[in-house]
FILOTOR-926664 format. One record per residue (C-alpha): y negated, z, x negated. Coordinates in nm, 2 decimals. Layout:
N
<y Y&z Z&x X>
...
//
This chain:
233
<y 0.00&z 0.00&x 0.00>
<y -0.37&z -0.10&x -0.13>
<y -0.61&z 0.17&x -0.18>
<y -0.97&z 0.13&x -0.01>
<y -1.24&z 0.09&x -0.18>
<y -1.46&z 0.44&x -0.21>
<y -1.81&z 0.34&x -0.09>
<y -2.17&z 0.56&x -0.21>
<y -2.10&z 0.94&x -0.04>
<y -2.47&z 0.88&x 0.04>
<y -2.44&z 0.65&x 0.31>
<y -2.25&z 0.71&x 0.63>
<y -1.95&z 0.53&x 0.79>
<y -1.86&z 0.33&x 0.48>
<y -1.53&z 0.42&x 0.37>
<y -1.25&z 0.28&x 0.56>
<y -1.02&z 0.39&x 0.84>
<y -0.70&z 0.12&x 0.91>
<y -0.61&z -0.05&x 1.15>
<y -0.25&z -0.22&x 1.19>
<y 0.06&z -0.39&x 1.11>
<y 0.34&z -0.16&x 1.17>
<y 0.68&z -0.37&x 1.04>
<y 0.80&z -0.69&x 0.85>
<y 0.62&z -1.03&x 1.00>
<y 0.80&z -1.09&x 1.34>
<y 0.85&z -1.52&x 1.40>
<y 0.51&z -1.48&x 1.62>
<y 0.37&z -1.39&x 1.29>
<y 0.51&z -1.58&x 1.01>
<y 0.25&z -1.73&x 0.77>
<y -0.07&z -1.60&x 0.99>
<y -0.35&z -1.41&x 0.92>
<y -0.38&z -1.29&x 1.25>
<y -0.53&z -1.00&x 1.43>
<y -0.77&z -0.77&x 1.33>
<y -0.71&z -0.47&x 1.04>
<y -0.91&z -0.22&x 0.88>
<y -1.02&z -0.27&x 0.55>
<y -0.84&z -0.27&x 0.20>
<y -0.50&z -0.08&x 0.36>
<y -0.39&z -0.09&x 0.68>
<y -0.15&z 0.03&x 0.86>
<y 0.12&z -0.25&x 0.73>
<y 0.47&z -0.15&x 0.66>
<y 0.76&z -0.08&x 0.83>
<y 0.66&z 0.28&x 0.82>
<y 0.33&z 0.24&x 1.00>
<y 0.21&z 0.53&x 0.82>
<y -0.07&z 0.36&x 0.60>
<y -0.42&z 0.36&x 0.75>
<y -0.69&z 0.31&x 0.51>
<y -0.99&z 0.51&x 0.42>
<y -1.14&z 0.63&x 0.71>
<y -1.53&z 0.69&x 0.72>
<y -1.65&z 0.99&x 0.80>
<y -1.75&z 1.11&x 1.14>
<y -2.13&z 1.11&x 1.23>
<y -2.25&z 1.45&x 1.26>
<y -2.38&z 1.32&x 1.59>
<y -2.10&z 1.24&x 1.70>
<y -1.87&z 1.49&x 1.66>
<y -1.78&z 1.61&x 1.97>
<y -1.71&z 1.38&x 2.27>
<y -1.97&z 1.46&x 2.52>
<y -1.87&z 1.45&x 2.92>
<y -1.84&z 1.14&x 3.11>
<y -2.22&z 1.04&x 3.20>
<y -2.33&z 0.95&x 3.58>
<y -2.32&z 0.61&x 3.62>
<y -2.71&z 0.50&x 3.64>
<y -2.87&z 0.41&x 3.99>
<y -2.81&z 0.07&x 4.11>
<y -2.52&z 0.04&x 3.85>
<y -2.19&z 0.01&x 4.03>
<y -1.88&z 0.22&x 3.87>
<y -1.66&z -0.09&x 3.63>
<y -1.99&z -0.30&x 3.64>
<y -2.12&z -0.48&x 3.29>
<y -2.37&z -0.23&x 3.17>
<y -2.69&z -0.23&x 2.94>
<y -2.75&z -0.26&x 2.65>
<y -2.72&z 0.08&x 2.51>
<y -2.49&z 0.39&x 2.67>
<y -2.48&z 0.71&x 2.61>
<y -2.15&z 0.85&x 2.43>
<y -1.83&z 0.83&x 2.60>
<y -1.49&z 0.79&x 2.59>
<y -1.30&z 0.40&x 2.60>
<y -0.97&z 0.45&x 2.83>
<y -0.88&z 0.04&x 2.87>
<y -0.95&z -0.28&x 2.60>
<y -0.98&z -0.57&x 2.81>
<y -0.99&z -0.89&x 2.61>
<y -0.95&z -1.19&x 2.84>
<y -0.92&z -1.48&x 2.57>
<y -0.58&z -1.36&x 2.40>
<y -0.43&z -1.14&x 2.72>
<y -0.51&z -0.78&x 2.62>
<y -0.51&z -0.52&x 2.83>
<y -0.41&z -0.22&x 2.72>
<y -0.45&z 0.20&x 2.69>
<y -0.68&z 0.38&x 2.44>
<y -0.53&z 0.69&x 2.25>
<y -0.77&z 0.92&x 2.03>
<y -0.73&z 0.86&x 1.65>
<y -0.87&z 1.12&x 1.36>
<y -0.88&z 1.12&x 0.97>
<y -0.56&z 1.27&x 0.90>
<y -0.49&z 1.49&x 0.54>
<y -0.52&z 1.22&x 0.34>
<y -0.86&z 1.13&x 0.43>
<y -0.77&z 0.82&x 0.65>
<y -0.76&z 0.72&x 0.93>
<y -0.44&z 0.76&x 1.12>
<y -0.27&z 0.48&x 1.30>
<y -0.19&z 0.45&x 1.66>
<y 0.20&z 0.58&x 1.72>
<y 0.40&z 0.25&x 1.59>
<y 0.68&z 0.27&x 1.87>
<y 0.42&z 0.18&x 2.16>
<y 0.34&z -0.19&x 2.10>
<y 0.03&z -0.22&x 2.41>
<y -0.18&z 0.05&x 2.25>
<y -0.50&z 0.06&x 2.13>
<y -0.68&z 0.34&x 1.91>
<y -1.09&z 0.42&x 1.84>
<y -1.22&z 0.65&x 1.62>
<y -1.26&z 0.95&x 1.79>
<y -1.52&z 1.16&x 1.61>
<y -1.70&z 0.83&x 1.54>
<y -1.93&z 0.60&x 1.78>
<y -1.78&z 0.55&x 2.07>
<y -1.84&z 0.20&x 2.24>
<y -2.13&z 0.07&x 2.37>
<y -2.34&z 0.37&x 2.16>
<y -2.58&z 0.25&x 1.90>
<y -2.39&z 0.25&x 1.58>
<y -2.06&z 0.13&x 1.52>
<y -1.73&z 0.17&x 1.69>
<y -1.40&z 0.12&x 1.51>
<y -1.09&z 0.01&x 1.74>
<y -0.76&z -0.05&x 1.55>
<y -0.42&z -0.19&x 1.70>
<y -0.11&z -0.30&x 1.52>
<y -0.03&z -0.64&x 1.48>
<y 0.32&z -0.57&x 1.53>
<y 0.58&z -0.32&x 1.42>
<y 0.94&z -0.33&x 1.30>
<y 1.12&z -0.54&x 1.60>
<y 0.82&z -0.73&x 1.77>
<y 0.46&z -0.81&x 1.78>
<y 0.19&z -0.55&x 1.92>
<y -0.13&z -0.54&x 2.08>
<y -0.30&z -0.73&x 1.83>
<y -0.08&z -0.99&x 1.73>
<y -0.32&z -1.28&x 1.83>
<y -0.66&z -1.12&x 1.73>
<y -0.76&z -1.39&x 1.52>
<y -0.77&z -1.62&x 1.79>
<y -1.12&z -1.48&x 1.90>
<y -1.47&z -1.67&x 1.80>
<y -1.80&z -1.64&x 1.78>
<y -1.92&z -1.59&x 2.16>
<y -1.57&z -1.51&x 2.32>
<y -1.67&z -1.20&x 2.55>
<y -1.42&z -0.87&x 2.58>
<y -1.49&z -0.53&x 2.74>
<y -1.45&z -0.15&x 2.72>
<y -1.37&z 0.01&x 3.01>
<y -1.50&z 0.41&x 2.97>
<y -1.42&z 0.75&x 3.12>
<y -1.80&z 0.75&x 3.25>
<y -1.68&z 0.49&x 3.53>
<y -1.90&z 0.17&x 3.30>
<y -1.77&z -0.13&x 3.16>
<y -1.93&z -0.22&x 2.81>
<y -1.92&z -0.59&x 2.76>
<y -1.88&z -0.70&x 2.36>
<y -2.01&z -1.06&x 2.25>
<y -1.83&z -1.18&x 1.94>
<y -2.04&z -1.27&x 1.68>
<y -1.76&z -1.35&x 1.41>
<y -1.39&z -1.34&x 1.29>
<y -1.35&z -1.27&x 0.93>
<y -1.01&z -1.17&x 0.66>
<y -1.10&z -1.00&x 0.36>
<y -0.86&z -0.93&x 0.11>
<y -0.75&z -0.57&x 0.09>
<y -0.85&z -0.56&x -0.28>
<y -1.23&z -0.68&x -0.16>
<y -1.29&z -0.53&x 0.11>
<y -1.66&z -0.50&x 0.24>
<y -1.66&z -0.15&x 0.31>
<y -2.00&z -0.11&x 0.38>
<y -2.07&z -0.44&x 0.61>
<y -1.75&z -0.31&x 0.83>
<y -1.82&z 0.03&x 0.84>
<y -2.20&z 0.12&x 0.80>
<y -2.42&z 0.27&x 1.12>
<y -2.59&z -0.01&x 1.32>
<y -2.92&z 0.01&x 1.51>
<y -2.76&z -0.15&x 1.82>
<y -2.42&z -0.06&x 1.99>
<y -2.15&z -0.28&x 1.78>
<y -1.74&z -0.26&x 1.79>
<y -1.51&z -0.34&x 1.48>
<y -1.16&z -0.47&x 1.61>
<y -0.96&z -0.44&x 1.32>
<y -0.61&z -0.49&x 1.23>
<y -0.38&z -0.64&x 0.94>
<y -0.34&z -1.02&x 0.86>
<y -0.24&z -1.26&x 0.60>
<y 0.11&z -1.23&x 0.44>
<y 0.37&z -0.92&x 0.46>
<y 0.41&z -0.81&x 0.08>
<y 0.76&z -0.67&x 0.12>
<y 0.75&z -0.49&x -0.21>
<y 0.42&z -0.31&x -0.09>
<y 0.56&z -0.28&x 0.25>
<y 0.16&z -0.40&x 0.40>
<y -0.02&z -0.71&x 0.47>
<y -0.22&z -0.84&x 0.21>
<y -0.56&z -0.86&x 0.41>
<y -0.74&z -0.71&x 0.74>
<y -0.90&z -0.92&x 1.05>
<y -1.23&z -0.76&x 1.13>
<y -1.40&z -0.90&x 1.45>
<y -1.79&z -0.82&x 1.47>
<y -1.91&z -0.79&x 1.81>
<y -2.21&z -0.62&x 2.00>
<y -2.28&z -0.52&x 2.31>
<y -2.42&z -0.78&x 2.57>
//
């Protein structure tokens, strides 16, 4: 497994959780650099137990606050504006490439990374809990496995998203947070952009990240991480 890169301790939400690739490339996945992974190591491996660097929790953000009314006028599941107030995602809903599927809390295990979603449930997504949660100002990191050790997972075809394809977050506040996308990019793990993924943003932006390229058997992990860059419509 590749190490992350340790960005300046000065400057918040730089280092790198991971993302996912839980097993050995399934058919679906031979030779692609699909879906989405978090920086220089991921979750790859049939172990699924190697996130990558995780970056640390905003101070503001360290608690999640309760669900917010829903604003007047504003319909509970309605598209909402263009900045929210903090709380939690409970459904990814990504039209283009069929995803719907269930949030689970992740957190920056002993190691100092971020922890992977459980490998065995393959329509599973995870967000950083004690980070921005979507549709806040800032950035909002969302990792899924790109498969596991016997088939492909949530975000197995990722990388299928461009610029302007539209996705949403469904929150425990009753709102739906619409995300433009406004690229699809795979870094190497050994040149990873640490501070591009992961640094605070004045307006509310998600990170979908999981593993890509090929499967190093020997290092049991992908060899890069799809990051899609989105922000809130």
């Amino acid at each position: 497994m590749a190490v992350s890169p340790s960005p300046p301790a000065a400057t918040p939400g730089q280092d790198e959780p991971a993302p996912t690739g839980d097993g050995p490339p399934t058919k679906v996945m031979v030779g692609a650099a699909a879906v989405l992974v978090l920086a220089v190591s991921l979750f790859g491996g049939n172990d699924g137990s190697s996130p990558a660097a995780s970056p640390p929790p905003r101070a503001a953000a360290a608690s999640v606050s309760a669900p917010s009314a829903t604003p007047p006028g504003q319909a509970a599941g309605q598209p909402a504006g263009r900045q929210l107030p903090r709380s939690r995602p409970v459904r990814l809903l990504i039209p283009k490439i069929s995803v719907d599927a269930p949030f689970t809390d992740l957190a920056i295990g002993p190691s100092g990374r971020l922890e992977p979603p459980p490998a065995h449930d393959t329509n599973l997504v995870g967000w950083h809990a004690k980070g921005v949660s979507p549709g806040e100002p800032g950035t909002a990191i969302i990792a899924g496995h790109v498969d596991t050790a016997t088939s492909a997972a949530v975000f197995v075809n990722l990388g299928e998203l461009a610029k302007g394809d539209v996705f949403h977050v469904d929150r425990a506040d009753g709102r739906r947070a619409s995300f433009v996308v406004d690229s699809v990019e795979t870094f190497d793990k050994d040149d990873f952009p640490s501070r591009r993924v992961y640094d605070d943003t004045a307006r509310p932006e998600v990170r979908l990240i999981t593993c890509a390229g090929d499967y190093d058997r020997s290092a049991r992990d992908y060899t890069d991480n799809l990051v899609v860059f989105a922000h809130l419509l």
